[in-house]
C-alpha positions as CSV (number, residue, x, y, z in Angstrom):
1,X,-41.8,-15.8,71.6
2,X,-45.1,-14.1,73.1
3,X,-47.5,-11.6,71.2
4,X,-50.5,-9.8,72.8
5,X,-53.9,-9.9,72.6
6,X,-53.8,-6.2,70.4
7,X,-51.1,-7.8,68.3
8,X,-53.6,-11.0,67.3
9,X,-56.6,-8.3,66.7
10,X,-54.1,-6.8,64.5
11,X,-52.7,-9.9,62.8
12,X,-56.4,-11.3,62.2
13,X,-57.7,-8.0,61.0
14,X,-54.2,-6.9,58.3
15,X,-54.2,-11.3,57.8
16,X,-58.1,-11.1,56.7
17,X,-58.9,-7.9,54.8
18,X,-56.1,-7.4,52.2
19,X,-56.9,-10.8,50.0
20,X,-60.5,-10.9,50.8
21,X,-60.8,-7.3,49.9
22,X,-58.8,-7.8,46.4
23,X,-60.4,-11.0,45.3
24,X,-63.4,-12.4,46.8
25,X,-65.5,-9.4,45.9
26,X,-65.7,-10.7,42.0
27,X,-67.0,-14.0,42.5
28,X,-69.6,-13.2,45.5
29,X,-71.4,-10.4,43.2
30,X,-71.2,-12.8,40.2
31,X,-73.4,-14.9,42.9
32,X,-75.1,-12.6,44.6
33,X,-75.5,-9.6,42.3
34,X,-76.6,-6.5,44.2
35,X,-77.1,-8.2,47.6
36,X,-73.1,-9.8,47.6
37,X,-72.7,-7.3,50.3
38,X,-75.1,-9.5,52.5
39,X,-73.1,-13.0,51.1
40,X,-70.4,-11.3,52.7
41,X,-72.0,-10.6,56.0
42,X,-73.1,-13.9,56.4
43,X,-69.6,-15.1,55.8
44,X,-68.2,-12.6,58.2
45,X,-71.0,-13.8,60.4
46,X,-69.8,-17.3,59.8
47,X,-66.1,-16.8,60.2
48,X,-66.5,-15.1,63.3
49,X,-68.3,-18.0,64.7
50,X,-65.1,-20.3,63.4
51,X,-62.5,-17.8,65.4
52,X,-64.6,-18.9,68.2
53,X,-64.4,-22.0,67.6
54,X,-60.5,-22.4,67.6
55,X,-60.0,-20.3,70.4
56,X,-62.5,-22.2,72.4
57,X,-60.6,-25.6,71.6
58,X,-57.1,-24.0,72.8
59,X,-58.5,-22.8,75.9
60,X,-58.6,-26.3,76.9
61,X,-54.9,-26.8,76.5
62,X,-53.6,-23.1,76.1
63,X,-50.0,-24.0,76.6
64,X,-49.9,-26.6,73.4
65,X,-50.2,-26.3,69.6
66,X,-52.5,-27.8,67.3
67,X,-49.9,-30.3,66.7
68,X,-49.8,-31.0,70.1
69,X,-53.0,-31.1,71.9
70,X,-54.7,-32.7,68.8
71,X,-52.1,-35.9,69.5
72,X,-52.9,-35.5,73.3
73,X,-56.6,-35.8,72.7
74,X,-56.9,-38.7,69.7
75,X,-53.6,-40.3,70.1
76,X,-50.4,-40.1,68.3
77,X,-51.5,-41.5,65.3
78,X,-54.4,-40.3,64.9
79,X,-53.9,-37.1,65.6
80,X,-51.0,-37.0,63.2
81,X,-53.8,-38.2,60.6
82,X,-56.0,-35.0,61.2
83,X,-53.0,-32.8,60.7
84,X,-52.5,-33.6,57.2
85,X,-55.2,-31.3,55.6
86,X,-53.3,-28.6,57.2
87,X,-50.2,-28.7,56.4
88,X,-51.8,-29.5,52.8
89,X,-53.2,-26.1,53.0
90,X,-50.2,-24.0,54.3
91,X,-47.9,-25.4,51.8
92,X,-50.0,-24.4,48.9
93,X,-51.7,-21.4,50.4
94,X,-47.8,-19.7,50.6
95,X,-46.8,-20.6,47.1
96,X,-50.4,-19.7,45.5
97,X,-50.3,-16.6,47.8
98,X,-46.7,-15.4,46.9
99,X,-47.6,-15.8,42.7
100,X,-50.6,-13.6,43.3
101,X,-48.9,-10.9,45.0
102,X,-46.3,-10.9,41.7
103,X,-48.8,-10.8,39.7
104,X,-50.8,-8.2,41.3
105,X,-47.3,-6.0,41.5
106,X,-46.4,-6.4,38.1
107,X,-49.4,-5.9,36.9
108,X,-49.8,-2.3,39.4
109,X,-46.4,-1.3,39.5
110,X,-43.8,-3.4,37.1
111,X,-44.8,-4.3,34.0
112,X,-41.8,-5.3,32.7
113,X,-40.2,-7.0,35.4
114,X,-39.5,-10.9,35.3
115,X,-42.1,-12.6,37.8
116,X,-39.0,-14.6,39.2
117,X,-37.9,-11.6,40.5
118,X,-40.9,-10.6,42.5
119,X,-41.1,-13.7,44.0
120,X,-37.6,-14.2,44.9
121,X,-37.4,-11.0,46.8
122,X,-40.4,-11.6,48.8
123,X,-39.4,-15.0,49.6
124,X,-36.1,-13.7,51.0
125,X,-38.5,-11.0,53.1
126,X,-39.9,-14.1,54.5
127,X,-37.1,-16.0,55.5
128,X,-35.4,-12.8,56.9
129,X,-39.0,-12.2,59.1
130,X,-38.7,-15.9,60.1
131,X,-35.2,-15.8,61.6
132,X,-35.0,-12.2,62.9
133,X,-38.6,-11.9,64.6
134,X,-40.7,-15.4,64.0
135,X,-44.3,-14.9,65.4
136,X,-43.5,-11.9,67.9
137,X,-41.9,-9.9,65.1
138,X,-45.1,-10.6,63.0
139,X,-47.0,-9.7,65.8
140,X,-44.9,-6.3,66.3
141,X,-45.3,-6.0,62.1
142,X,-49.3,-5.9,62.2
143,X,-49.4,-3.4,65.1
144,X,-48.0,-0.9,62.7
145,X,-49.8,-2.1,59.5
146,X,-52.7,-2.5,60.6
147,X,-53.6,1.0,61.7
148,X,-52.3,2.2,58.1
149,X,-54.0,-0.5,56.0
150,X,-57.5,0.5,57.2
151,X,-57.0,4.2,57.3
152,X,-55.9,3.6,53.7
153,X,-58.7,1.5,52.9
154,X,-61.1,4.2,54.8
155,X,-59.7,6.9,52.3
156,X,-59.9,5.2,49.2
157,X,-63.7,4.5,50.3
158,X,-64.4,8.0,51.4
159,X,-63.0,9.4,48.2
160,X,-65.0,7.9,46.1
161,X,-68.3,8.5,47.9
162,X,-69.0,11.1,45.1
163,X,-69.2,8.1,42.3
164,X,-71.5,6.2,44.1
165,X,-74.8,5.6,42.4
166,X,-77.6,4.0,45.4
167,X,-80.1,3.0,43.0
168,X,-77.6,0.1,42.2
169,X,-78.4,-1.1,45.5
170,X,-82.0,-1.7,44.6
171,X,-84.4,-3.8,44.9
172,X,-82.5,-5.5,47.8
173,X,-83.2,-10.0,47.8
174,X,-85.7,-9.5,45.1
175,X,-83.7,-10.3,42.4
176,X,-81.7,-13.0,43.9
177,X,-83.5,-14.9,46.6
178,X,-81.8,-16.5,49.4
179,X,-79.9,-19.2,47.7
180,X,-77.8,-17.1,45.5
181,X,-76.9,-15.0,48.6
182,X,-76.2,-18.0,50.6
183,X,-73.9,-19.3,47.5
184,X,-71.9,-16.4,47.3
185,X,-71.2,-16.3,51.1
186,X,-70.1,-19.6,50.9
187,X,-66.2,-19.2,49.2
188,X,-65.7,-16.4,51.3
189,X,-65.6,-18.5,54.1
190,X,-64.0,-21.2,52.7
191,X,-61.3,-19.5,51.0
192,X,-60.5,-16.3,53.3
193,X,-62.5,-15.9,56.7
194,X,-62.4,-19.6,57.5
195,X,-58.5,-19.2,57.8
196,X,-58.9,-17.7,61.0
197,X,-59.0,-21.9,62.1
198,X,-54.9,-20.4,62.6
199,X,-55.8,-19.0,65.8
200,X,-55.2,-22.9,67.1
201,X,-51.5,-22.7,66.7
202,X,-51.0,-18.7,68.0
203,X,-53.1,-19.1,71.4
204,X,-50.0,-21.0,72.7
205,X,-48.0,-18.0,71.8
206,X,-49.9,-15.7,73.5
207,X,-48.5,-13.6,77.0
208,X,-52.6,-13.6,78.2
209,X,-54.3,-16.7,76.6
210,X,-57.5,-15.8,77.9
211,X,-57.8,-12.5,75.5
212,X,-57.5,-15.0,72.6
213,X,-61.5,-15.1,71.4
214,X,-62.3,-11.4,71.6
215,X,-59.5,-10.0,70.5
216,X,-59.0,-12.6,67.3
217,X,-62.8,-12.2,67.0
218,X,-62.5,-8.6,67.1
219,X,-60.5,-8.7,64.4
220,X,-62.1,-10.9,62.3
221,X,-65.1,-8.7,62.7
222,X,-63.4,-5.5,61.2
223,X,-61.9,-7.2,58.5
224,X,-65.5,-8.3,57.3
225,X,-67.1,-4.9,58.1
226,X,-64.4,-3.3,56.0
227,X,-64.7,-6.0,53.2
228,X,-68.8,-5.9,53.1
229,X,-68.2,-1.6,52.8
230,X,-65.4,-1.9,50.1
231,X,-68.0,-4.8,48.2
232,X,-70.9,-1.9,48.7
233,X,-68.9,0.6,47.3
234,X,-67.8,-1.5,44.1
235,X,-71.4,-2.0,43.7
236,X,-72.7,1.6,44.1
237,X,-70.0,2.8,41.5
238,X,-70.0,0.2,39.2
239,X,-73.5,-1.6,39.4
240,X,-74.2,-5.4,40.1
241,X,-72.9,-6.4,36.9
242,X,-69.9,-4.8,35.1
243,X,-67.5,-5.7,39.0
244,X,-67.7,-9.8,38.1
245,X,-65.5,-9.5,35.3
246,X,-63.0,-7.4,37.0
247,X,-60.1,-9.4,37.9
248,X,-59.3,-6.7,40.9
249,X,-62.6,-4.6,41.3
250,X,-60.9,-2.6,44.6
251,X,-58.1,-1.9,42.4
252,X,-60.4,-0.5,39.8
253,X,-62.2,1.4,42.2
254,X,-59.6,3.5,43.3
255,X,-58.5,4.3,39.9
256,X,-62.0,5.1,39.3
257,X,-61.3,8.3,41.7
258,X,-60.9,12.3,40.5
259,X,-61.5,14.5,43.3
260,X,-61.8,18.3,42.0
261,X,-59.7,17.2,39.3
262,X,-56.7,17.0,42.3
263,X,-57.0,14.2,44.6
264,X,-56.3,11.4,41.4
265,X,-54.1,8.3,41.1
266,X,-55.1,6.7,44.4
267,X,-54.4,2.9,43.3
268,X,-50.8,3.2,44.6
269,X,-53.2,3.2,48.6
270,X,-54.5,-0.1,47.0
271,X,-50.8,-1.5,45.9
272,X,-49.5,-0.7,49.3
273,X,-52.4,-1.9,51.2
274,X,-52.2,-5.2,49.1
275,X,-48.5,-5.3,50.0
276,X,-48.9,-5.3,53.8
277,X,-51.6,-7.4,54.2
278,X,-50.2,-10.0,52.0
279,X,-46.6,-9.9,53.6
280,X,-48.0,-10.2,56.8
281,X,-50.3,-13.1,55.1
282,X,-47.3,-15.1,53.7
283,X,-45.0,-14.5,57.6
284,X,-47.5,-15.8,59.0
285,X,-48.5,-18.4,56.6
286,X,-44.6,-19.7,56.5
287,X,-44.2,-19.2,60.7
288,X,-47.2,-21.8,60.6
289,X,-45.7,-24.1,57.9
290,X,-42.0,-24.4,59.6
291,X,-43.1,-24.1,63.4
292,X,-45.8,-27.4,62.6
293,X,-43.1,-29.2,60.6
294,X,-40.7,-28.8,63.1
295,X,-42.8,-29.7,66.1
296,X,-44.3,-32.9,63.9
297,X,-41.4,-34.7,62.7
298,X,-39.2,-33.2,66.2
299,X,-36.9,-31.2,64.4
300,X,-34.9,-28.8,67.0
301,X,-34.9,-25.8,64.9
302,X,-37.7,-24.7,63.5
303,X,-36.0,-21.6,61.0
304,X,-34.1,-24.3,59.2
305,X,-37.2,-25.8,57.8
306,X,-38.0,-21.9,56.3
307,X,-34.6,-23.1,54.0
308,X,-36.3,-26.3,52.5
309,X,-39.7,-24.4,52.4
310,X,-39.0,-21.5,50.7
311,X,-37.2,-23.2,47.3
312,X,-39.9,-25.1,46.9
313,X,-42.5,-22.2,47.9
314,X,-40.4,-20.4,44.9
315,X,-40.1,-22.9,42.1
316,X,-44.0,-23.9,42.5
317,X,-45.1,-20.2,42.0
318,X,-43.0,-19.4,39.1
319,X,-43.7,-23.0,37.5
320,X,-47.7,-22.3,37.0
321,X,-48.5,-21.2,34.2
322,X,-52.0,-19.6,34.6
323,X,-52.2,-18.8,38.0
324,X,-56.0,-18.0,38.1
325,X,-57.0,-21.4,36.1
326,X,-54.9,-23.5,38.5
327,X,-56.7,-21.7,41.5
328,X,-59.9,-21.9,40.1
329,X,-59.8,-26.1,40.2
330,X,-57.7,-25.6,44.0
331,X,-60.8,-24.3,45.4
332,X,-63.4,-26.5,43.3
333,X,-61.4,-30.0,44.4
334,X,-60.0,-28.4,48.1
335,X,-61.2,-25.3,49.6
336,X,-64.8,-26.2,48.6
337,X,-65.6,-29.5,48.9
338,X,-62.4,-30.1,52.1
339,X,-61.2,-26.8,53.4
340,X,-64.6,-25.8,55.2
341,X,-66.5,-28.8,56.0
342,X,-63.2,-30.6,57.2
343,X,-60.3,-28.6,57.7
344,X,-62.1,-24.9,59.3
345,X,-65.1,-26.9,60.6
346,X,-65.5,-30.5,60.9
347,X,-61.8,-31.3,62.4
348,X,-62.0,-28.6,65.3
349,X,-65.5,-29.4,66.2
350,X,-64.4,-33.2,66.6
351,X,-61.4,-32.3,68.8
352,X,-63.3,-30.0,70.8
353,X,-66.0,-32.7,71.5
354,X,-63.3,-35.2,72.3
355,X,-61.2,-33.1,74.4
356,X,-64.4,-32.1,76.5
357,X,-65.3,-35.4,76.8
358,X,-61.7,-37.0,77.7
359,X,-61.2,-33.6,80.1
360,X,-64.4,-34.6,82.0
361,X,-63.7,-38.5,82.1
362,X,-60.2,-37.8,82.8
């Protein structure tokens, strides 16, 4: 299995934009108010500088995995230790992931139809991605996506350029200061941008290793530029106040859109963009989750773990019963407080250190 450096630009980019751009917007502005759109380029700035991060710590053993090379550098043991907050997070973030895509399509597209359903059909899309393609088909899937997700997200911007009011914009810091701003950029790190900390088990898979950081930075990058202009446009149509109790403000947006009386019902751009970027969320998600299992407990064939995974993936999601309350207290005792300090940050920093220290003295 090998992908290319355009194929990780375009697996970082579709991977980054479609959740961030559905559900990070409401909670920054509730922070941030009028200046979210600057919380959010401070994440992106932020996020960026965690991409580089993980690619700089695989280029010092390119042809190993973050299971691997974290054993090579702190010992079996320990290493196995620092792993645990990961596969924490790709366990959950598939099953959380999965029952947010069902509820967005029912709520877009199927009203009537049983979650259960929803769920069980993408899982199956997920297993059938796993065995047919695993990370190269992935990679093949986000070179076609990811042109059409952000000329779809372009449109539904452009469209509604009439709406936009840029007195809502005003009186930029003023009435929020830094800390608010500094706040609301800090769960778009830890929740979305920060996830870009994957980039230490795809380097490995990679035909030209060395394209890893710009091209996985590159993509990072566009995701946030697209995700600070798609906040700025919820704001200039809608104000700093009335998009924090949206539960989708995107969504909203482009339902928000008449053109001439002709160019109307654009949210279906919205549903299919959420569709994409969330499939291609969830492969990549569930590659991660079997590929690491495999390689930490030896198992030969990776895919066969995708037939444990998914059940449970399946029963977890349709077992919640509020989806949002449940994720609301997953970021407050996880993401928060573990997710950036420890798992995006603190964790890859420490390896780095060691490994540079252990390469030198070696």
């Amino acid at each position: 299995m090998k992908i290319s450096g355009r194929q990780i630009f375009w697996m970082m980019f579709t991977f980054e934009v479609g959740q961030s751009l559905l559900l990070v917007i409401p909670a920054t502005i509730r922070t941030a108010k009028q200046d979210a759109w600057i919380s959010l380029l401070i994440a992106g700035g932020v996020g960026i500088a965690l991409t580089f991060l993980a690619t700089t710590l695989c280029s010092l053993y390119p042809k190993q995995t973050l299971i691997e090379f974290s054993q090579t550098i702190l010992g079996k043991w320990l290493g196995k230790l620092l792993l645990i907050p990961y596969f924490f997070g790709w366990y959950m973030i598939i099953w959380i992931t999965v029952r947010e895509f069902g509820e967005f399509i029912i709520i877009a597209l199927f009203h009537n139809t049983p979650l259960w359903v929803i769920v069980f059909t993408a899982m199956l899309l997920l297993i059938f991605i796993i065995y047919q393609g695993g990370v190269e088909g992935i990679g093949r899937l986000s070179e076609i996506i990811g042109p059409m997700v952000l000329l779809m997200i372009t449109f539904v911007i452009l469209l509604n350029v009439g709406n936009m009011n840029w007195d809502y914009m005003r009186p930029i810091y003023h009435d929020s200061g830094w800390l608010p701003i500094l706040k609301g950029s800090y769960t778009p790190v830890a929740a979305f941008f920060g996830e870009a900390v994957m980039m230490t088990m795809f380097v490995f898979f990679m035909d030209k290793p060395e394209q890893a950081s710009s091209r996985a930075m590159w993509g990072v990058g566009l995701a946030v530029f697209m995700v600070t202009i798609g906040t700025l446009a919820v704001i200039l149509t809608f104000g700093p106040n009335l998009p924090s109790s949206f539960l989708y403000p995107v969504y909203d947006l482009s339902r928000y859109i008449s053109v001439m009386e002709f160019i109307q019902n654009v949210d279906i751009l919205i549903v299919i963009i959420w569709f994409f970027s969330i499939f291609v969320k969830l492969a990549l998600y569930m590659f991660l989750a079997c590929y690491g299992t495999a390689q930490m407990f030896h198992l030969k064939d990776w895919r066969k773990v995708a037939w444990v995974l998914a059940p449970i993936s399946f029963i977890l999601a349709v077992s919640v019963k509020n989806i949002q309350t449940f994720t609301h207290y997953y970021y407050i005792f996880f993401v928060i407080p573990i997710a950036f300090p420890v798992y995006e940050l603190g964790i890859p920093l420490l390896l780095l250190v060691v490994g540079k220290i252990r390469r030198k003295y070696a």
